[in-house]
Every structure is written in structure tokens, then in C-alpha cells.
N, CA, C and O atoms as a GROMACS GRO file, in nm:
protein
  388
    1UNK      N    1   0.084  -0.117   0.000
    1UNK     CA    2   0.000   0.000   0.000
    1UNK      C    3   0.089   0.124   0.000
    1UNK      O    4   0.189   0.139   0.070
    2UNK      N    5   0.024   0.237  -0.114
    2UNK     CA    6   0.144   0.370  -0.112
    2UNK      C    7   0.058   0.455  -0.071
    2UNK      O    8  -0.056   0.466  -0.116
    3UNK      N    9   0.111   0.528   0.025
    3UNK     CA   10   0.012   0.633   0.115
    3UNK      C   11   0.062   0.766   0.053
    3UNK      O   12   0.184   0.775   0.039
    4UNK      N   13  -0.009   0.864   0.017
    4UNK     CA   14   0.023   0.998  -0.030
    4UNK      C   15  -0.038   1.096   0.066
    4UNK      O   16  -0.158   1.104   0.039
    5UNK      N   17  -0.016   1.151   0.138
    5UNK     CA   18  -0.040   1.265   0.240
    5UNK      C   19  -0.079   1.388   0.171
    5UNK      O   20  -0.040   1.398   0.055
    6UNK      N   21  -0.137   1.467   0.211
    6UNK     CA   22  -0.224   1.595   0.157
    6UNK      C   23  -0.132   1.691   0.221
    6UNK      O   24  -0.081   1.679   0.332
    7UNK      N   25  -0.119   1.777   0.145
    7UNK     CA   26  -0.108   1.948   0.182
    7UNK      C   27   0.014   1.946   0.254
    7UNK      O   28   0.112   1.939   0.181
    8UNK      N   29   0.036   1.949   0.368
    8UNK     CA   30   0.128   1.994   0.486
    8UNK      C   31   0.153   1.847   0.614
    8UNK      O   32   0.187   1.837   0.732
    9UNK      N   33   0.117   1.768   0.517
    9UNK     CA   34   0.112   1.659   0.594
    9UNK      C   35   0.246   1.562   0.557
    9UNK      O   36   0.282   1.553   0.440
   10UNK      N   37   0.328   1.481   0.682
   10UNK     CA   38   0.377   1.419   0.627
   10UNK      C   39   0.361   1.208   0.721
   10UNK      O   40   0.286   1.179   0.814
   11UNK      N   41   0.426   1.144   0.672
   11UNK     CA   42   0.389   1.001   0.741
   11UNK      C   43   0.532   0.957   0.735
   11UNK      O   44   0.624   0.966   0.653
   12UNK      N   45   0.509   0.888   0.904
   12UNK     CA   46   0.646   0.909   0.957
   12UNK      C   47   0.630   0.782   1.007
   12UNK      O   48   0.523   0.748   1.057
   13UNK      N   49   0.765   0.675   0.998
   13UNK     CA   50   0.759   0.572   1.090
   13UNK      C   51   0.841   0.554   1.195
   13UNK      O   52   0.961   0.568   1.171
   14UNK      N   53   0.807   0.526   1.310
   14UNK     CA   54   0.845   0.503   1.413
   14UNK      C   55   0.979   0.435   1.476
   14UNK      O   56   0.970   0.316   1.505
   15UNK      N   57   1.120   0.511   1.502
   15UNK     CA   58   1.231   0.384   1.511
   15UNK      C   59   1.222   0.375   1.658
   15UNK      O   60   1.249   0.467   1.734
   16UNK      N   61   1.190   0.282   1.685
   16UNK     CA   62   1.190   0.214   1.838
   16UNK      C   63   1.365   0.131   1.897
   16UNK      O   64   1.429   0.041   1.843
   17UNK      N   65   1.385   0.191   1.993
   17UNK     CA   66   1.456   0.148   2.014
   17UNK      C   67   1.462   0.040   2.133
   17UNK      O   68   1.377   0.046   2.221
   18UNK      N   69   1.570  -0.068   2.136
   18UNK     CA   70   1.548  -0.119   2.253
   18UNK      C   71   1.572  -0.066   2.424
   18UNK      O   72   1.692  -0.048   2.449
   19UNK      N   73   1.514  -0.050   2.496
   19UNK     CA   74   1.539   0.017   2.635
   19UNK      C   75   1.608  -0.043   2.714
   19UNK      O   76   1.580  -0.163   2.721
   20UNK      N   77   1.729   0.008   2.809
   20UNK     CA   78   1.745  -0.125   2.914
   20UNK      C   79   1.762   0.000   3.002
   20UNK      O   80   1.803   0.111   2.966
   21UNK      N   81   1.717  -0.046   3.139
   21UNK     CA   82   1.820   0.051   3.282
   21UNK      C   83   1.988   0.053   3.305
   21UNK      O   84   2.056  -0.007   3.222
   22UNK      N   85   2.043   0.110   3.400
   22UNK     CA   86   2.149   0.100   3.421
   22UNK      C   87   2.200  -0.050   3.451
   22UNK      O   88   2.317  -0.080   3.429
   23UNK      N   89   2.124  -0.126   3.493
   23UNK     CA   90   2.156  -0.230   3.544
   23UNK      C   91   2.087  -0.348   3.436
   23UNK      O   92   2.050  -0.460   3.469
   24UNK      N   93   2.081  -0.289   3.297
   24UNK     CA   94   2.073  -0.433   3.217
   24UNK      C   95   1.940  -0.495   3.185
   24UNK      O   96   1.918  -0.574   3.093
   25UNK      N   97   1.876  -0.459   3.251
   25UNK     CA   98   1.739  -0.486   3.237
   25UNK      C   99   1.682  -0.439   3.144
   25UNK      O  100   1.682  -0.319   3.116
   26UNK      N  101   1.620  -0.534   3.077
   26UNK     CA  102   1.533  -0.492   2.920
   26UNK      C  103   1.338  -0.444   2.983
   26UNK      O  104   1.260  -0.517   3.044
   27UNK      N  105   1.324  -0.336   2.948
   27UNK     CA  106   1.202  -0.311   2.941
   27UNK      C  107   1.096  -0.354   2.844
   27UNK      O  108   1.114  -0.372   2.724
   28UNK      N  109   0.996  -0.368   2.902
   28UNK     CA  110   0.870  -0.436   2.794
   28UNK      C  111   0.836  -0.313   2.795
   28UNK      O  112   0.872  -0.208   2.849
   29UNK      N  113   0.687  -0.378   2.662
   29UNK     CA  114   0.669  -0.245   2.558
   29UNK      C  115   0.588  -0.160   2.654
   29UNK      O  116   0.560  -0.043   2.631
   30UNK      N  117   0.545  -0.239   2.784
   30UNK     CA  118   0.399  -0.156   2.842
   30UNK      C  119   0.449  -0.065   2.942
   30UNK      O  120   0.374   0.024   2.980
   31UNK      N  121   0.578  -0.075   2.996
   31UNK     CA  122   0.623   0.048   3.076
   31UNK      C  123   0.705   0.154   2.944
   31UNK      O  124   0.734   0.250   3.016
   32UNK      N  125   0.741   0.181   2.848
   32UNK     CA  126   0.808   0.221   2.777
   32UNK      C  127   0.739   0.360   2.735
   32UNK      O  128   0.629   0.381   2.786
   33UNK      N  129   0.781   0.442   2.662
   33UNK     CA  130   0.668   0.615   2.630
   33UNK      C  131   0.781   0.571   2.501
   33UNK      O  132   0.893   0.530   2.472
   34UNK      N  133   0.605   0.635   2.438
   34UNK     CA  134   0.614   0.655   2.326
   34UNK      C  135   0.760   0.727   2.229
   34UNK      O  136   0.836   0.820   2.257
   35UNK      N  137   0.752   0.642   2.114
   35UNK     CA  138   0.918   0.683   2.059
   35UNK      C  139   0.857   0.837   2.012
   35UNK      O  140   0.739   0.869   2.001
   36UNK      N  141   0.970   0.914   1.992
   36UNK     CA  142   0.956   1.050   1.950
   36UNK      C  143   1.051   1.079   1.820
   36UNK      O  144   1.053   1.189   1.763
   37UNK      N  145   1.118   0.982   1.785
   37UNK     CA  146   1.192   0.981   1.654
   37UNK      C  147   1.140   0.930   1.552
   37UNK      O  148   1.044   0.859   1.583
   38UNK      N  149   1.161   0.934   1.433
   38UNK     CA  150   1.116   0.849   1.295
   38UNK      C  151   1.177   0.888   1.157
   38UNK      O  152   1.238   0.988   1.119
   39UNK      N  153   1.144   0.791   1.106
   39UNK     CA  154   1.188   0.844   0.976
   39UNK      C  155   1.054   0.892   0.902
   39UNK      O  156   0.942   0.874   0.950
   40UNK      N  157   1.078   0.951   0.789
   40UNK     CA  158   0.977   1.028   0.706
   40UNK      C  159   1.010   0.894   0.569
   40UNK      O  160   1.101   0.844   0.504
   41UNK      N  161   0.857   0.886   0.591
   41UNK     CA  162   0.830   0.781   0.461
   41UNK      C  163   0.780   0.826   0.337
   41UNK      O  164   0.815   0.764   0.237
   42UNK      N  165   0.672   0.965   0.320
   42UNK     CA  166   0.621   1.012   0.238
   42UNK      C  167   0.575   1.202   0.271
   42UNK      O  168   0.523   1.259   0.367
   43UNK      N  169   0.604   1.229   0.198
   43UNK     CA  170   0.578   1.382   0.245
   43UNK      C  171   0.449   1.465   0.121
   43UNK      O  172   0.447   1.444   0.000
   44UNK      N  173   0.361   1.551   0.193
   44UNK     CA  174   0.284   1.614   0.113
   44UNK      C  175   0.334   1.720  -0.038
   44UNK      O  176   0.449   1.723  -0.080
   45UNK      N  177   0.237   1.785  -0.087
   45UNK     CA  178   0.301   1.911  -0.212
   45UNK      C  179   0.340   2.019  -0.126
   45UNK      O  180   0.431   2.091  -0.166
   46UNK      N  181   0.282   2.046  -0.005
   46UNK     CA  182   0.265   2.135   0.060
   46UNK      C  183   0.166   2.265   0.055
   46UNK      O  184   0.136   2.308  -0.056
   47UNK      N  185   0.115   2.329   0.173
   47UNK     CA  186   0.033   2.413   0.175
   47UNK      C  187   0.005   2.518   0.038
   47UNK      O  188   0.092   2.530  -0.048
   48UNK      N  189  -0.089   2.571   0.031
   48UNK     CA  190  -0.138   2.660  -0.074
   48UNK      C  191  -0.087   2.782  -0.005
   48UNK      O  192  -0.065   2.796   0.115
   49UNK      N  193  -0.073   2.865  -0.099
   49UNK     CA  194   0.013   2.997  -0.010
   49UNK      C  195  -0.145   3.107  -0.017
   49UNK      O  196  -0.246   3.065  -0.073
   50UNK      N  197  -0.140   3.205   0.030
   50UNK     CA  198  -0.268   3.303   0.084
   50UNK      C  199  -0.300   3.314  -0.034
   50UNK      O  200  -0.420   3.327  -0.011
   51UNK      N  201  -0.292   3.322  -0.171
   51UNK     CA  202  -0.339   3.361  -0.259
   51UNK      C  203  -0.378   3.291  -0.355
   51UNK      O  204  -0.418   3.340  -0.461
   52UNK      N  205  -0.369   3.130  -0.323
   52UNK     CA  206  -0.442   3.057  -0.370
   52UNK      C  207  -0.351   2.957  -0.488
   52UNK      O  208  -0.361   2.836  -0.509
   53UNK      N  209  -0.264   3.054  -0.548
   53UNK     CA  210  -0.177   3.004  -0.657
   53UNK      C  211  -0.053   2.923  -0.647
   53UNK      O  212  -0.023   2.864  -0.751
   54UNK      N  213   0.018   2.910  -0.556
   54UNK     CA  214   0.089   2.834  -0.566
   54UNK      C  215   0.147   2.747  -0.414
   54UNK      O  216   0.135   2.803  -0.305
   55UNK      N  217   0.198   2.634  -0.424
   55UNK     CA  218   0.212   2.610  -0.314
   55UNK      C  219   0.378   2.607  -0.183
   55UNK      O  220   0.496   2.605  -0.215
   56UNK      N  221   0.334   2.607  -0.079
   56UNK     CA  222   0.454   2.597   0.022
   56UNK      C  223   0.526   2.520   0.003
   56UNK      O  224   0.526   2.458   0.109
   57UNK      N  225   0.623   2.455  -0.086
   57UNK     CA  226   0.726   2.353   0.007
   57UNK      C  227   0.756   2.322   0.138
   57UNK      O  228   0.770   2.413   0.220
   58UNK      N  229   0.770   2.179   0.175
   58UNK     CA  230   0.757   2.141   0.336
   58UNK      C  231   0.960   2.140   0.336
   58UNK      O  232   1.039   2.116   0.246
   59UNK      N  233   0.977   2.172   0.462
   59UNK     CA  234   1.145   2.149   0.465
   59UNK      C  235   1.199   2.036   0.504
   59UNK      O  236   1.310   2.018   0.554
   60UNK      N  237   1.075   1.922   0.469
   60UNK     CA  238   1.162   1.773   0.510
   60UNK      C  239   1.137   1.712   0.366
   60UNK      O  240   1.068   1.760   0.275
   61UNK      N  241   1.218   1.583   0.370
   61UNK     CA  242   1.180   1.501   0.204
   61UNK      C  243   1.197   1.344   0.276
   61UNK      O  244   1.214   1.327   0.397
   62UNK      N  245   1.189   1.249   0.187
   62UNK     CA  246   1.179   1.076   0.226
   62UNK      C  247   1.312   1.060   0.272
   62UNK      O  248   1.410   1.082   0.200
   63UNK      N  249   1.321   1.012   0.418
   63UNK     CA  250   1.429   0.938   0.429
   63UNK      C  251   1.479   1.036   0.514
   63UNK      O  252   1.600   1.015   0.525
   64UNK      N  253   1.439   1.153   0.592
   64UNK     CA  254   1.545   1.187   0.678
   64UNK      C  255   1.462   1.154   0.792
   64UNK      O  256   1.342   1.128   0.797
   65UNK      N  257   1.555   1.160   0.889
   65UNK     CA  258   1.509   1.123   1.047
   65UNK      C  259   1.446   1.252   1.141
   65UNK      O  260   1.517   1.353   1.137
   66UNK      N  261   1.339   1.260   1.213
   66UNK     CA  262   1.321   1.346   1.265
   66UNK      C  263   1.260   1.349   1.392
   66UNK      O  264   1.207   1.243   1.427
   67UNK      N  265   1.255   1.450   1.474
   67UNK     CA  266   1.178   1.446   1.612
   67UNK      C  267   1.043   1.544   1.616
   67UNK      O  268   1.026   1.659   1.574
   68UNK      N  269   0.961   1.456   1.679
   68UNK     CA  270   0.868   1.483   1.652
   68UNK      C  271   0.781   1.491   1.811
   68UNK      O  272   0.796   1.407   1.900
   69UNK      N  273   0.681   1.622   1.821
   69UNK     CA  274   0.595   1.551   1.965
   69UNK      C  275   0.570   1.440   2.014
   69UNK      O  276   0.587   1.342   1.940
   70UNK      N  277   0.531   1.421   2.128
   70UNK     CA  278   0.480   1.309   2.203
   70UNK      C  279   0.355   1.273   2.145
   70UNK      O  280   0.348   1.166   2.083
   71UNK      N  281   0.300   1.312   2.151
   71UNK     CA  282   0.147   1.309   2.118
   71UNK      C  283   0.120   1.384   1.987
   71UNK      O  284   0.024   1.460   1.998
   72UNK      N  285   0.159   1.383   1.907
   72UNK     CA  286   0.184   1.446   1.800
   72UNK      C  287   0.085   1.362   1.689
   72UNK      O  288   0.090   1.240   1.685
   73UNK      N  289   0.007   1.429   1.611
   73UNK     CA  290  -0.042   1.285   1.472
   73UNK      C  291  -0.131   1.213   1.506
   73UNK      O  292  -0.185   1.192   1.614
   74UNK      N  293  -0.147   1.173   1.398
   74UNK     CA  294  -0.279   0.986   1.403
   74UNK      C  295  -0.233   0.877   1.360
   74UNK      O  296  -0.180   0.845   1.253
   75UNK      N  297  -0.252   0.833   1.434
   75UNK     CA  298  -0.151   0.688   1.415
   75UNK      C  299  -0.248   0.606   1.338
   75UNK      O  300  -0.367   0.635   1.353
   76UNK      N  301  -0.210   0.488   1.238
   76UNK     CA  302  -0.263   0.440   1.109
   76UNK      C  303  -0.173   0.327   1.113
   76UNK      O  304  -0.052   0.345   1.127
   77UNK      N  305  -0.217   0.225   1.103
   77UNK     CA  306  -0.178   0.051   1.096
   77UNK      C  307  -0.231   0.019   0.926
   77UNK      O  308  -0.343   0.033   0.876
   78UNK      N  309  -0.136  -0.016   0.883
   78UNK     CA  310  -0.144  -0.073   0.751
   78UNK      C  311  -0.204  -0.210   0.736
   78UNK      O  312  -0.249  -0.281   0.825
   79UNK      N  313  -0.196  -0.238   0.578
   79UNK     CA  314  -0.280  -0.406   0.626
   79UNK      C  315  -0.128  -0.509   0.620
   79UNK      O  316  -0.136  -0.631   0.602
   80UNK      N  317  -0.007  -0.444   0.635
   80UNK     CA  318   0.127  -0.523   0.626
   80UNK      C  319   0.146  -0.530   0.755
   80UNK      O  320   0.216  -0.626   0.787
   81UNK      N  321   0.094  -0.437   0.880
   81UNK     CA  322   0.101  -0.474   0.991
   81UNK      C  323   0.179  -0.364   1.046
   81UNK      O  324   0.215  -0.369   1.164
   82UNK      N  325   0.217  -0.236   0.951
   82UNK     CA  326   0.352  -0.131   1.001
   82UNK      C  327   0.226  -0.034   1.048
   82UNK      O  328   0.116  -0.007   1.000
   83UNK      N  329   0.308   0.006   1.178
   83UNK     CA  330   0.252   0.138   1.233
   83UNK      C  331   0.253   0.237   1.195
   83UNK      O  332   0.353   0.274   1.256
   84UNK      N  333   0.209   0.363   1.113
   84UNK     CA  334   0.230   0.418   1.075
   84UNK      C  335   0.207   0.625   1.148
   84UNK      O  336   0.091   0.650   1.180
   85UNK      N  337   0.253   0.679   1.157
   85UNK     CA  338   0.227   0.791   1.214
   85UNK      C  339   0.215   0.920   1.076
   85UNK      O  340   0.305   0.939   0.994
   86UNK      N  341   0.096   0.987   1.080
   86UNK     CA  342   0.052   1.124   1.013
   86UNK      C  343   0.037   1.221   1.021
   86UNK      O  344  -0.084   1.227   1.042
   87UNK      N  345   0.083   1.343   1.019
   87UNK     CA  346   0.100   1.453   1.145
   87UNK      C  347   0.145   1.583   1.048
   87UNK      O  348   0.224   1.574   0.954
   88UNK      N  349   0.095   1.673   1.083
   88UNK     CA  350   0.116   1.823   0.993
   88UNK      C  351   0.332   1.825   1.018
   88UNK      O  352   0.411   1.771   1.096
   89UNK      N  353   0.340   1.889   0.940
   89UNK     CA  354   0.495   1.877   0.933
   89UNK      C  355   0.564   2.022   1.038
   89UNK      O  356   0.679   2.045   1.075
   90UNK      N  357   0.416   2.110   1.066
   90UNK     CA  358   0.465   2.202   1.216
   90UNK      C  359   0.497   2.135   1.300
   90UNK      O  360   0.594   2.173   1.366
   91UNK      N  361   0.422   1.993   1.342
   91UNK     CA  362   0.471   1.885   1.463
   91UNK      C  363   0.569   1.812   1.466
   91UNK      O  364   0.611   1.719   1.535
   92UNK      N  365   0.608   1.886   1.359
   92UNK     CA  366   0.830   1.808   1.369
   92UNK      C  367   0.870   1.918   1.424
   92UNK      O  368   0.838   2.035   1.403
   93UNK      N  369   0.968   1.855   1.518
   93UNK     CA  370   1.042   1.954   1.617
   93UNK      C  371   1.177   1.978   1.583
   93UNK      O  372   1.234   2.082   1.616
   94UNK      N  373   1.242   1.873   1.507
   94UNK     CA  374   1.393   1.869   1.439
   94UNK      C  375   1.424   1.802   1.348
   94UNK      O  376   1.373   1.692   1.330
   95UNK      N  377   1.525   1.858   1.262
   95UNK     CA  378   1.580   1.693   1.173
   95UNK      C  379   1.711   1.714   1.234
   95UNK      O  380   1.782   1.805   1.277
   96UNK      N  381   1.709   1.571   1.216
   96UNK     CA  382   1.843   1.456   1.302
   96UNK      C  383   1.925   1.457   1.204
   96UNK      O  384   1.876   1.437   1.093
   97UNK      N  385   2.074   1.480   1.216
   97UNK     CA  386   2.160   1.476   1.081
   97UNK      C  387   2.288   1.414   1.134
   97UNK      O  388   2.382   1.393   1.058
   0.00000   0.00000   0.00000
């Protein structure tokens, strides 16, 4: 399935990492908070500018890594089983380089 995002939107997947404490211990998924990194899988044309004619470019493209809110987006499960996250591209907080 190829997902195309609208306007100012982009879809981001999730890199989870594994957690441990100081002392080695691996955490399960149910004490863990939500990842805040991802990569960008597909990005919108971008916004229409005030006058109708042409549009914004977004300042991210496929494939870079970024940080993003906590609570940020709508999360979207594919029928391959990938989590997928959708979220205006104001709710990126950084790109990772």
C-alpha cells in the first residue's frame, strides 16, 4: 500500500529502540513512552500559499530522520502490519543529521 499525504502533511515511521536501565534490564513495551523519533516515509506538495496560486514547500523530504511531539499525529496501521504515524509537518520539532 502507497500512502500519499495531503497538503502539509507528512507520514512518519516510528524507530523504536530497545530500552534497558542502568543495570541491564530490558524493558517491555507496556512500561516504555512513546518513541519521538522516525523516519519520514512520504511527504505532502505542501500548503497553498494566501493567494491561492501556488504552493509551500515542506522542509523535510523521504528518508530523513526526525523528532517529533509526544502526542503528536494519528496513528494508522497498515494491512502489512507497520505502524504508521501522520501529522502536519509544524509537529516536527527537528531533523536529526
Amino acid at each position: 500500500m502507497k500512502l500519499k499525504p495531503l497538503e502539509d502533511r507528512v507520514v512518519v515511521k516510528a524507530i523504536t529502540e530497545e530500552e534497558k536501565t542502568a543495570s541491564g534490564i530490558v524493558l517491555p513495551d507496556t512500561v516504555k513512552e512513546k518513541p519521538t523519533l522516525g523516519e519520514i516515509i512520504a511527504v505532502g506538495d505542501g500548503k497553498w500559499d494566501e493567494t491561492g496560486s501556488k504552493r509551500i514547500p515542506l522542509d523535510v523530504k523521504p528518508g530523513d530522520r526526525v523528532i517529533y511531539g509526544k502526542y503528536s499525529g494519528t496513528e494508522y496501521k497498515t494491512s502489512d502490519g507497520d505502524e504508521l504515524l501522520i501529522l502536519r509537518a509544524s509537529e516536527i520539532l527537528a531533523v536529526v543529521s
